[in-house]
N, C-alpha and C positions, 0 to 999 in steps of 0.2 A: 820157418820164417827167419829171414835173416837179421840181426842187429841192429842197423841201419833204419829197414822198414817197420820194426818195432817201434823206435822211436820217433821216429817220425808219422807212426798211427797213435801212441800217445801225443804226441805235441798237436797232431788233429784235431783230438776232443780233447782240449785243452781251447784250442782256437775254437773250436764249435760249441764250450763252455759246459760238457757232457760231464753227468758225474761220472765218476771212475769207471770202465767198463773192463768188464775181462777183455784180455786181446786176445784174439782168437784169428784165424783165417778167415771167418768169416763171421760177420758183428753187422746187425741191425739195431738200428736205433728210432724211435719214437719220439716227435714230436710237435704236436700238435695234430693237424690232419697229415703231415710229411712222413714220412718215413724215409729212413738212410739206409743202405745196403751198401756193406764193403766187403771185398772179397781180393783176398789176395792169393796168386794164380806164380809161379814162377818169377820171383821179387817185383811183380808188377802190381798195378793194384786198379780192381774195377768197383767205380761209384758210380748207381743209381740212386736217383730220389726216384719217391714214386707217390701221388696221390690220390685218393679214389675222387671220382666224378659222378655224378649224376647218369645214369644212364641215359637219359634223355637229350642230354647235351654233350654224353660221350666224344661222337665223333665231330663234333665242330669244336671243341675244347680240342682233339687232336691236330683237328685240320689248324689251329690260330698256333698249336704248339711249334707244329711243321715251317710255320711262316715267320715266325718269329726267333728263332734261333739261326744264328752264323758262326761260321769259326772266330770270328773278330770278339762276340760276345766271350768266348768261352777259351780264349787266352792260345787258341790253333789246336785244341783239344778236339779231333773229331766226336762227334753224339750220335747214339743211335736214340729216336724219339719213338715212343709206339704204346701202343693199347692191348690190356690184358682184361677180360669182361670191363672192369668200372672202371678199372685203376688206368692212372695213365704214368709212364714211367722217361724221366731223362737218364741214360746212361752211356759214360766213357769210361775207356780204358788209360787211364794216366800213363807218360811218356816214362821209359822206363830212364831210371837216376831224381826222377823230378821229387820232389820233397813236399812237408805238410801244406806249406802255403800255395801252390797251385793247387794239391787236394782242397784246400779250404777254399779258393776262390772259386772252380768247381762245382763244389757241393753251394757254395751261395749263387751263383749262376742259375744251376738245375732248378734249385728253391724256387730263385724269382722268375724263371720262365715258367714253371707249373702255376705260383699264384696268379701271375699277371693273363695265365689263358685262362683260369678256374673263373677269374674275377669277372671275365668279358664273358662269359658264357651264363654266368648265374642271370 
């Protein structure tokens, strides 16, 4: 991992208010029912959130996630959105050169589209 992207996945969980975490290639985090997955891939860097759901309401929490997401929300970051058993997961691949604060805007994006479809399905 190169210098650059090191410091800019520190200044990440700094913005994301994480206690210190090892940096590693690839770093999940917990919080709350969210969970964060970051994986950096050839100085690019892929974030998912990912939440578990109800299975009963699985696929209409997926279906609200599908409808509710645009490139406009998520700053021209394309999302892949999709269902793993319960969990349901938003994830992009960040543009490569782009820096913490698109990651952080991002991962708050991912957040509020999984709450706001969890929310309407409960």
């Amino acid at each position: 991992m190169d210098i650059g992207t090191l410091r800019n996945l520190e200044k990440l969980f700094r913005l994301m208010d994480v206690k210190p975490v090892t940096i590693e290639p690839r770093v999940e985090i917990r919080d709350g029912e969210i969970q964060v997955f970051m994986e950096v891939r050839d100085r690019r860097v892929l974030l998912s959130t990912m939440r578990t759901v109800d299975p009963y309401v699985a696929d209409a929490a997926l279906r609200s996630l599908l409808t509710r997401w645009s490139p406009a929300c998520m700053a021209g970051v394309p999302l892949r959105v999709f269902r793993v058993d319960d969990c349901l997961f938003v994830s992009g691949a960040m543009p490569a050169g782009s820096g913490a604060e698109l990651w952080y805007r991002t991962v708050r994006a991912q957040r509020r589209l999984l709450e706001a479809c969890t929310k309407e399905e409960a």
